[in-house]
ZAMARGU-4260 file (C-alpha; in steps of 0.2 Angstrom, whole numbers, plus 5000, padded with zeros to 4 digits):
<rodrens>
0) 4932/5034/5091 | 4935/5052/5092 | 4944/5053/5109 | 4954/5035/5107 | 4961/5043/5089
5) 4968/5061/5094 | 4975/5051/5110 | 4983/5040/5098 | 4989/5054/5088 | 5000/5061/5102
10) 5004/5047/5110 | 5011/5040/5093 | 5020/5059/5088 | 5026/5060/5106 | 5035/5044/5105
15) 5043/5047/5091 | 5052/5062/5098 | 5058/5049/5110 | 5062/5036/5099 | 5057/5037/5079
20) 5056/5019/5077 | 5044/5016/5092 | 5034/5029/5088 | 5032/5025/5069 | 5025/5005/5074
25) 5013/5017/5088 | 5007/5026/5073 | 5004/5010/5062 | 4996/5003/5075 | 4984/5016/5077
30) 4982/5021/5061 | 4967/5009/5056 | 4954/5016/5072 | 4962/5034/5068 | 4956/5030/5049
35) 4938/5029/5056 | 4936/5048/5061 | 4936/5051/5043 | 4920/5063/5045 | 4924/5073/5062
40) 4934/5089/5064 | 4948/5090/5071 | 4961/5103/5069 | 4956/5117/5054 | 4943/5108/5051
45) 4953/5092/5046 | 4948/5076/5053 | 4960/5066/5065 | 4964/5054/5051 | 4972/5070/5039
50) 4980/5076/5055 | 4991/5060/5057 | 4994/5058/5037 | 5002/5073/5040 | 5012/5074/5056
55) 5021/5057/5053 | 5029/5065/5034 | 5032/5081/5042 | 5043/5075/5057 | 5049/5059/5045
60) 5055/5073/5033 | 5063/5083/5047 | 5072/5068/5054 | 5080/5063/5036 | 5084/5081/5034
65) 5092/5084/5051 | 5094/5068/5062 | 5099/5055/5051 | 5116/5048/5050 | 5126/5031/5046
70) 5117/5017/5040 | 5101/5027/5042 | 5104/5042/5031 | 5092/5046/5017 | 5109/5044/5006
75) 5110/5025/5011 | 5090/5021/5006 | 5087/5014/4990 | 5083/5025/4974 | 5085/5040/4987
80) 5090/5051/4969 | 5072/5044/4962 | 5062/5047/4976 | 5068/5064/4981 | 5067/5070/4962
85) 5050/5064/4963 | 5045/5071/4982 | 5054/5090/4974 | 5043/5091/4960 | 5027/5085/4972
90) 5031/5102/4984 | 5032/5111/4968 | 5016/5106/4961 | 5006/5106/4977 | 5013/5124/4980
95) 5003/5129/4964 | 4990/5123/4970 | 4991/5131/4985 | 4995/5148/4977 | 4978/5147/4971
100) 4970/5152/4987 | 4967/5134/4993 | 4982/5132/5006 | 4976/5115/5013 | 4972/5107/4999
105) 4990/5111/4994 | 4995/5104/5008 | 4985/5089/5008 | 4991/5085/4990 | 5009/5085/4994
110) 5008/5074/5011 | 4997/5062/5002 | 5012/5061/4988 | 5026/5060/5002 | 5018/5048/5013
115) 5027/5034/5000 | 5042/5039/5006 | 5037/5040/5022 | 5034/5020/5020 | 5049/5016/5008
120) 5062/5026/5020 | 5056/5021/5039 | 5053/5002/5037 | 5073/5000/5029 | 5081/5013/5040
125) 5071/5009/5056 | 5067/4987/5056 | 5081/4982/5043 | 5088/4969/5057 | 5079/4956/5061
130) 5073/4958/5078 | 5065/4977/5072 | 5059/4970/5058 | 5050/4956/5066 | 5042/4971/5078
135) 5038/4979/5063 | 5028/4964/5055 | 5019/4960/5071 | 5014/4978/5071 | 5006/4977/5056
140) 4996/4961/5063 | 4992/4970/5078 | 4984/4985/5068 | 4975/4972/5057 | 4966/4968/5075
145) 4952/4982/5074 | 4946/4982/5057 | 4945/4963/5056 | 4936/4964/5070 | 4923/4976/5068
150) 4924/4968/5049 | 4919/4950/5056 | 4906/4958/5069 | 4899/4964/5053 | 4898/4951/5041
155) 4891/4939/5056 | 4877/4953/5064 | 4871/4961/5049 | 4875/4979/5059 | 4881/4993/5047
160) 4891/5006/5050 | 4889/5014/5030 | 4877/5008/5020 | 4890/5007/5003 | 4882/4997/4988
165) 4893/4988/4975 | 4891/4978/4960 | 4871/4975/4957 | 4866/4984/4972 | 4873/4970/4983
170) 4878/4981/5001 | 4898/4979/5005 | 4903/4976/5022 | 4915/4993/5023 | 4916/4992/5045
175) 4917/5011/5050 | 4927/5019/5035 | 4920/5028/5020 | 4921/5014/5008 | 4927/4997/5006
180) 4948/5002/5001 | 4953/5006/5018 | 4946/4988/5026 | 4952/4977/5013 | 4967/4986/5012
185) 4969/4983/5030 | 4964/4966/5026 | 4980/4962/5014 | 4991/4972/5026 | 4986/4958/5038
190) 4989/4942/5027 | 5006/4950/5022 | 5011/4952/5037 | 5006/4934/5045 | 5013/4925/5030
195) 5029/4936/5035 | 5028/4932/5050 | 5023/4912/5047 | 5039/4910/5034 | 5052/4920/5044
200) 5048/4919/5064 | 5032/4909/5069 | 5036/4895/5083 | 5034/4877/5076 | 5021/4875/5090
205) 5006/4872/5081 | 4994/4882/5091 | 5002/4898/5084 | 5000/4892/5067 | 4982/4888/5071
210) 4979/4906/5076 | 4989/4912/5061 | 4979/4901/5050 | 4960/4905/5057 | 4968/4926/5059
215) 4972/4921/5039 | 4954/4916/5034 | 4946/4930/5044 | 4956/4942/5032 | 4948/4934/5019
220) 4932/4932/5026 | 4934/4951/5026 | 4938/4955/5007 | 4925/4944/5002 | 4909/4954/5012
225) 4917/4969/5007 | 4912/4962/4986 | 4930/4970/4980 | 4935/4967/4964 | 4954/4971/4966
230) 4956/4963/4984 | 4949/4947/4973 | 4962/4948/4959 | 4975/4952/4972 | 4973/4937/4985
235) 4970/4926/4968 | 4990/4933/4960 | 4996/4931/4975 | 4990/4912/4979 | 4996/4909/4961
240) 5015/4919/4963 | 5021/4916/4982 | 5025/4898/4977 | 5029/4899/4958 | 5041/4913/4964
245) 5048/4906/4982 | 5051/4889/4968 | 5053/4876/4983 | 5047/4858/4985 | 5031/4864/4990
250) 5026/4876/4977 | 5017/4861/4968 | 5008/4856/4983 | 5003/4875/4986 | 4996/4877/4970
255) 4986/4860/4969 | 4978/4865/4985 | 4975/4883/4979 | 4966/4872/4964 | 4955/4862/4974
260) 4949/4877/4987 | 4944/4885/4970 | 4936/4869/4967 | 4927/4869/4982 | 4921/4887/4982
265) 4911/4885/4963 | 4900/4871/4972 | 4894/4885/4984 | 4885/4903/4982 | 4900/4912/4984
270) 4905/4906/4967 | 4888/4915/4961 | 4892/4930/4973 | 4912/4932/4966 | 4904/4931/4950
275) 4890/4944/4952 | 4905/4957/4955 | 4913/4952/4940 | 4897/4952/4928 | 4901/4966/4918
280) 4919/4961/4914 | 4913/4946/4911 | 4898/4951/4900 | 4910/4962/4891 | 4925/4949/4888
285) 4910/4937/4881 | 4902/4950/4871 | 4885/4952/4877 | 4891/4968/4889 | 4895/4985/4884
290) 4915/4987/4888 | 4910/5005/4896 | 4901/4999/4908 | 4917/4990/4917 | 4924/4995/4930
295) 4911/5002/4939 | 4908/5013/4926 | 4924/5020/4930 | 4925/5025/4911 | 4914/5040/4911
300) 4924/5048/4924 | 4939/5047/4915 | 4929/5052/4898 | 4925/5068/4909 | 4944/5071/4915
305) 4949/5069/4898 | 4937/5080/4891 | 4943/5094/4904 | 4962/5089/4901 | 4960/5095/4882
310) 4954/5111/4886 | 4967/5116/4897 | 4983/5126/4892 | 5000/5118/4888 | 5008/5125/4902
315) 4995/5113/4915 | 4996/5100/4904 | 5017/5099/4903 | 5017/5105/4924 | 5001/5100/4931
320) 4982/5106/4932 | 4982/5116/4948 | 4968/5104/4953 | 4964/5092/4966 | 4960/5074/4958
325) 4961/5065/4971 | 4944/5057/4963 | 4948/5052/4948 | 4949/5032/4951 | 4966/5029/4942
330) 4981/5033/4948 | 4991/5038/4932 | 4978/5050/4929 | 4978/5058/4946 | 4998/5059/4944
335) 4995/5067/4928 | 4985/5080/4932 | 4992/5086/4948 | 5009/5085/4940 | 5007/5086/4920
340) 5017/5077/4911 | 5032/5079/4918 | 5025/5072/4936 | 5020/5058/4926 | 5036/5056/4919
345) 5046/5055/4936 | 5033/5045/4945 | 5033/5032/4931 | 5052/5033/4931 | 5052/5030/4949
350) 5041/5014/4949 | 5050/5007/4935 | 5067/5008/4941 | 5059/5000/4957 | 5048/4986/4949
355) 5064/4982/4941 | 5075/4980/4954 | 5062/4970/4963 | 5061/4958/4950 | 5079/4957/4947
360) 5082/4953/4964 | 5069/4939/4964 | 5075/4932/4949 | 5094/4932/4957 | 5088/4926/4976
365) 5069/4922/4979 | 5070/4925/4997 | 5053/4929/5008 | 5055/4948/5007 | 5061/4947/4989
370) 5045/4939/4984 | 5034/4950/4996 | 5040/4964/4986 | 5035/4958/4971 | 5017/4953/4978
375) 5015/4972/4982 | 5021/4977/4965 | 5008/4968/4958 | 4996/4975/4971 | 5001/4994/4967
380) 4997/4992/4951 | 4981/4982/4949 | 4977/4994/4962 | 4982/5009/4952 | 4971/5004/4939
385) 4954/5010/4949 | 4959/5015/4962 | 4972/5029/4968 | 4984/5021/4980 | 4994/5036/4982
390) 4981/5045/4990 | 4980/5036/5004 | 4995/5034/5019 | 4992/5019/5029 | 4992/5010/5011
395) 5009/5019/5007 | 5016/5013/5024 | 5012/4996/5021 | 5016/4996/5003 | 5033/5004/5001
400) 5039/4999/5019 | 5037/4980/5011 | 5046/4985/4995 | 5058/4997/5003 | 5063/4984/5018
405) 5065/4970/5004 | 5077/4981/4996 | 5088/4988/5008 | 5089/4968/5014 | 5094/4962/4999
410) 5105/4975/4995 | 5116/4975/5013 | 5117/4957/5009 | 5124/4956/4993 | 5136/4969/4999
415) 5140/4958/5014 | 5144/4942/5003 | 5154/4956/4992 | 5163/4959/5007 | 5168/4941/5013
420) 5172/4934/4996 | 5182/4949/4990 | 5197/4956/4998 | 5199/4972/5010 | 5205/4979/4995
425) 5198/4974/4982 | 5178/4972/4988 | 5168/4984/4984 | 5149/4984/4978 | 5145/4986/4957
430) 5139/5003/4951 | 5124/4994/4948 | 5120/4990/4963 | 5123/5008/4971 | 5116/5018/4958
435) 5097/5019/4968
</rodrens>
């Protein structure tokens, strides 16, 4: 995958001199066979996959700062103010650690951080109308190809790539990355993106939505042989929100069918498998576990952080450790202790002010992309609980390019309405609705 990645890589940043938007979908696209030379040296050392997460922010960046005009100016993107208070204080912190001799990992710390507006900024300055933003959601499908792939050639043959044991020893099916995030991450991209694309743009002819449907159940498929507990809880809230949240005549019959596939599934072993992953939460919940034992024992690691957090100075706990904790399986606490307090007050500020906007758009006008962002809230932050979603790019670019697309769409056409209700005058868009 070595070759077919570093031509991607230039292909992909070569395109995107030419044209940003086209060579942003080419980097998407490519992102997930790039993501599988995690482990071979490239350029310093660094692997293909670093290479990429960092050439896309770094001309992204350059293109906000000096190409960027009109509709697409960073001025024009929602909680631009949020999100470059938040990118400031993440070059600050990462040049600290930097200072200390460790240059790269400096650098690797704040591309990690500014890959989310990487995400948030192209997908609602780039595929805002609707023929780019139907490119961009077959993109992400089209990325989804390889991982599935290699995903289903898995689970069917038995081959292994990496030999990665979950819950009980059980081996999870993790195709050719380091562990099981990246494919059922890829995985959930996939099943956004076709329920996108079934809801706002598939033909009524019903052998597309065959192959949407079968492409749909081999995501699953996917999640399930990788034995992840967050890609569980996240298919299950979504199946459960899409259709309380969309509120239409077939919410009801969604839901009921939802029921009876759940139904269906306790009858067989997958029940006892789905289960088996989930023993210890259970066992703890019931009482016959020991609570510490949850989250993959995660608990001891954050024991250990906190034991380090209490011996270092004020100074790194108000502005940030000077460490790289990348590892430490929550995303509060990695925010924390690369940025300090304060870090974690702006980050938290930052999802906040967007969760909230989320939701209130929902609530005002549940349309597909409204909801879609409110799925990928919800993901984020069960995510966030385990894991450290803002560590990794492609996750970022799928992320907050939903949320940020769903909010620049509802808030050009609330100003539209604005505009043909109101006067020339007189129209003009509520301060609240500028304020990001």
């Amino acid at each position: 995958m070595f070759y077919p990645a570093v031509v991607s890589i230039a292909f992909s940043l070569g395109l995107m001199v030419i044209s940003p938007a086209a060579g942003y979908l080419a980097a998407v696209v490519s992102k997930p066979w790039i993501d599988a030379t995690f482990d071979q040296p490239f350029v310093f050392g660094l692997p293909p996959t670093q290479v990429i997460s960092a050439a896309v922010p770094m001309f992204v960046l350059g293109y906000i700062a000096f190409v960027a005009r009109g509709a697409n100016s960073f001025s024009r993107m929602p909680y631009h103010r949020m999100w470059l208070a938040w990118i400031a204080y993440a070059a600050i912190f990462s040049a600290v650690i930097a200072d200390d001799g460790r240059l790269l990992d400096g650098a690797n710390i704040f591309f990690r951080h500014a890959n989310g507006l990487v995400g948030f900024y192209a997908a609602q300055a780039w595929y805002r109308e609707e023929k780019a933003t139907k490119s961009f959601v077959i993109a992400l499908i089209v990325a989804g190809l390889f991982p599935m792939g290699t995903g289903v050639y898995e689970g069917i043959t038995g081959h292994h790539w990496r030999e990665v044991l979950g819950e009980g020893d059980l081996l999870r099916n993790v195709g050719m990355y380091h562990d099981a995030i990246a494919i059922r991450v890829y995985a959930l991209q996939t099943l956004a993106a076709l329920l996108m694309l079934t809801v706002l743009h598939l033909p009524r002819d019903w052998m597309w939505k065959a192959a949407v449907a079968v492409y749909s159940l081999v995501c699953v498929f996917v999640i399930y042989k990788a034995l992840s507990k967050s890609g569980t809880l996240i298919i299950a809230a979504w199946a459960l929100m899409w259709p309380a949240l969309r509120r239409t005549r077939h919410s009801l019959l969604v839901v009921t069918m939802v029921i009876v596939l759940g139904a269906l599934i306790l009858s067989t072993n997958i029940a006892e498998k789905t289960f088996w992953i989930f023993q210890k939460e259970i066992a703890a919940v019931t009482g016959t576990g020991d609570a510490a034992r949850t989250f993959a024992g995660r608990w001891f690691i954050w024991e250990d952080w906190l034991s380090q957090w209490n011996e270092m100075s004020a100074w790194q706990k108000i502005f940030g450790s000077g460490r790289d904790s990348t590892g430490i399986h929550n995303d509060f606490l990695m925010i924390l202790s690369h940025g300090g307090a304060i870090g974690l007050i702006i980050y938290v500020a930052l999802l906040t002010a967007i969760s909230v906007g989320v939701v209130r758009n929902v609530i005002a006008r549940a349309t597909p992309w409204n909801v879609a962002a409110c799925l990928m809230i919800v993901m984020w932050f069960i995510d966030s609980v385990g894991l450290v979603p803002s560590a990794y790019s492609a996750y970022q670019w799928f992320i907050w390019g939903f949320v940020g697309l769903a909010l620049r769409k509802d808030w050009d056409g609330t100003r539209d309405h604005l505009s043909k209700t109101s006067s020339p005058a007189t129209a003009r868009v509520p301060l609240f609705s500028i304020v990001p």
